[in-house]
DRENVODREN-648481 format. One record per residue (C-alpha): residue number from 1; x, y, z. Coordinates in pm, 1 decimal. Example, Ala and Ser with C-alpha at 12.3 -4.5 7.8 and 13.67 -1.06 7.14 Angstrom:
DRENVODREN-648481
 baba     east    north       up
    1   1230.0   -450.0    780.0
    2   1367.0   -106.0    714.0
end
This chain:
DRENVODREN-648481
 baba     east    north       up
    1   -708.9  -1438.9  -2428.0
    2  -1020.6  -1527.2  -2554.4
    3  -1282.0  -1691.0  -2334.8
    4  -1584.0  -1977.1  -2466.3
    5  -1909.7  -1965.6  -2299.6
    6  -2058.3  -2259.7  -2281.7
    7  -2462.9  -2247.8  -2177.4
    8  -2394.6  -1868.5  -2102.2
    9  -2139.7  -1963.9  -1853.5
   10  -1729.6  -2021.6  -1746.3
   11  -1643.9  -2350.8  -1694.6
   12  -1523.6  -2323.7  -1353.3
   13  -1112.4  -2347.9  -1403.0
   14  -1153.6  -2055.6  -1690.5
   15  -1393.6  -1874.1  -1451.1
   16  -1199.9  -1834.4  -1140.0
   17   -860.8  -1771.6  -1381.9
   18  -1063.2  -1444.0  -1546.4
   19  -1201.9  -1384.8  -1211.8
   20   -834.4  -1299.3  -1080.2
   21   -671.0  -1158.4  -1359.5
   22   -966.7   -923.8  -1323.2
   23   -872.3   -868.2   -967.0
   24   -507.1   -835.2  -1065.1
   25   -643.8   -549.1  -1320.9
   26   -837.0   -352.4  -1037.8
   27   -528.6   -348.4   -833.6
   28   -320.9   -264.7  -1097.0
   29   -577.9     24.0  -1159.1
   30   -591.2    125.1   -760.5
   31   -216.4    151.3   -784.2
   32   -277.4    380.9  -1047.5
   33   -479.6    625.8   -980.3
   34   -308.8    659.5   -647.2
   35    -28.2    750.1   -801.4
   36   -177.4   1006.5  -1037.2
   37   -344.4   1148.8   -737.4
   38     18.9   1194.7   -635.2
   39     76.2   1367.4   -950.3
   40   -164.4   1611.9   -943.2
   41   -136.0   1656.6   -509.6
   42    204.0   1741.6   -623.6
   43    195.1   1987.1   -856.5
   44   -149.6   2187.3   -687.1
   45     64.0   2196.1   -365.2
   46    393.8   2338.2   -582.5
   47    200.9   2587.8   -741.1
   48     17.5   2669.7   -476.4
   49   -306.6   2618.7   -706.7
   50   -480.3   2504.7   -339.0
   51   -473.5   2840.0   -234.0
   52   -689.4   2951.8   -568.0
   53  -1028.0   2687.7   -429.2
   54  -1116.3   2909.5   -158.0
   55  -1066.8   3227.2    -13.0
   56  -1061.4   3076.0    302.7
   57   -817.2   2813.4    279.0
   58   -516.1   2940.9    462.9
   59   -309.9   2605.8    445.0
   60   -275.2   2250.7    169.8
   61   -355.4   2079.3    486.1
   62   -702.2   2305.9    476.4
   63   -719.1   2276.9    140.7
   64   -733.1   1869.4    157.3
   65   -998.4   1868.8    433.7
   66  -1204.1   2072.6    213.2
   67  -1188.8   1827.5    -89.0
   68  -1237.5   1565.8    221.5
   69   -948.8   1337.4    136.9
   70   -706.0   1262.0    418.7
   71   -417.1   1382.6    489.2
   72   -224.9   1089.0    501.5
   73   -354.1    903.7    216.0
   74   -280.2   1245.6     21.8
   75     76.0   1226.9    192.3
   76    133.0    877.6    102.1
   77     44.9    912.9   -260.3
   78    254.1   1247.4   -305.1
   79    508.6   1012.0   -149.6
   80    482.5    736.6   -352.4
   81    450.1    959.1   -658.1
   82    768.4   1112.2   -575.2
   83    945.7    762.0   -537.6
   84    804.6    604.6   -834.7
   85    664.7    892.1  -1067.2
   86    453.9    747.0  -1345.4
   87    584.9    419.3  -1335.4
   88    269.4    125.6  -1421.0
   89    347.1    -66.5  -1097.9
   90    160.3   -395.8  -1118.8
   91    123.3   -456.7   -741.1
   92   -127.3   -389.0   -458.1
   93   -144.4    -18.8   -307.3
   94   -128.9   -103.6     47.4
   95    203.4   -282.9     72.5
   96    355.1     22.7    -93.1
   97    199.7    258.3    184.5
   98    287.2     -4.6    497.2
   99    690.7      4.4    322.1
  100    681.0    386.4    315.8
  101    900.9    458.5    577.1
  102   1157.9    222.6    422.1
  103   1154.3    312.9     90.4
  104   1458.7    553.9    -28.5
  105   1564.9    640.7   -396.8
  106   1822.4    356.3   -356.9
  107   1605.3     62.7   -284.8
  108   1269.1    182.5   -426.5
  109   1288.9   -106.6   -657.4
  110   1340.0   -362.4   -409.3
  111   1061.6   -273.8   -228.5
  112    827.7   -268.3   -524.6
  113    949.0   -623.7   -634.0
  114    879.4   -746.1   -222.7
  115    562.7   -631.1   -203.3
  116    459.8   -773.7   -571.0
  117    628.9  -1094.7   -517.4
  118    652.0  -1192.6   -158.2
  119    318.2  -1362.3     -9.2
  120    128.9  -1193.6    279.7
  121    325.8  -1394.7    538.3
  122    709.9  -1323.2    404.0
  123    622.8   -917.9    326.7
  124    499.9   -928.4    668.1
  125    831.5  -1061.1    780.2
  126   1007.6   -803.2    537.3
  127    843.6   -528.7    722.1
  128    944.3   -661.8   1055.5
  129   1286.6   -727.8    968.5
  130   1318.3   -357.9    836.3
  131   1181.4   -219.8   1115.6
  132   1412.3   -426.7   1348.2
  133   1232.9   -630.4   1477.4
  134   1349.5  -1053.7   1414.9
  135   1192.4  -1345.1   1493.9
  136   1408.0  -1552.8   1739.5
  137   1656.1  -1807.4   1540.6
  138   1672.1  -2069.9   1857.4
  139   1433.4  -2349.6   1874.0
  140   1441.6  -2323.9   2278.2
  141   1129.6  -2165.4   2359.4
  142    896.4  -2062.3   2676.9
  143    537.0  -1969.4   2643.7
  144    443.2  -1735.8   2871.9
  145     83.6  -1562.4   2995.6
  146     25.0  -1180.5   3026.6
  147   -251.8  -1074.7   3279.2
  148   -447.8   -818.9   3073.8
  149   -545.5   -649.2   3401.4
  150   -193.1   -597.4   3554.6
  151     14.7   -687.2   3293.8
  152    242.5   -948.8   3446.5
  153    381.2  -1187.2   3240.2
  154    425.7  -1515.3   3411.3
  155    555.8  -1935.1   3283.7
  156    330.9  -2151.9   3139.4
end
């Protein structure tokens, strides 16, 4: 796409539209390089390569506190690179980790088109749902109080 400057600037429709395909690029790129950190978390913890930094390091666990990166964002993107190997997934990081624990080889694809598709407010929903949790169908409702020092719940 090519963009005209006018006065050294955007006008403002053609500005905000490059502003969030550049945004869409960065999380595109996130996505990315949390998966090839996957890649490579995989294959030092296979071959035991960890174990080759230091003398010390007795355990990959060790091994990631020494590089300083946590253990369950290195986890999550062994995880995720397991599930979805190399694949140029288009969608934002996070909502991959928060569907983790739902994700299997069978539905791995469903998940990645929910959490690139589905705004905030229906992923959130797909998360609930999957973890059991479903909003009440019946249009009869209470509202009710909690006492944050006791905790009893009591009618409004």
């Amino acid at each position: 796409m090519v963009y005209y400057l006018y006065m050294g600037k955007l006008s403002k429709p053609e500005g905000i539209t490059l502003k969030v395909q550049q945004l869409e690029e960065i999380k595109t790129s996130i996505t990315s390089g949390f998966l090839t950190m996957g890649k490579i978390l995989v294959e030092i913890r296979a071959g035991k390569e960890w174990k080759n930094y230091a003398s010390h390091l007795k355990t990959f666990d060790e091994f990631l506190r020494e590089i300083r990166l946590g253990k369950s964002t290195a986890y999550n993107c062994m995880r995720l690179y397991s599930l979805y190997g190399e694949t140029s997934l288009t969608l934002d990081y996070s909502r991959l980790v928060k569907s983790l624990p739902f994700i299997t080889d069978g539905n791995k694809d469903e998940w990645a088109t929910k959490a690139k598709e589905l705004d905030a407010h229906d992923f959130h929903e797909e998360l609930r749902e999957a973890k059991g949790i479903m909003n009440c169908p019946h249009d009869e409702q209470e509202d009710f109080t909690r006492c944050v020092v006791c905790g009893k719940f009591t009618r409004q």
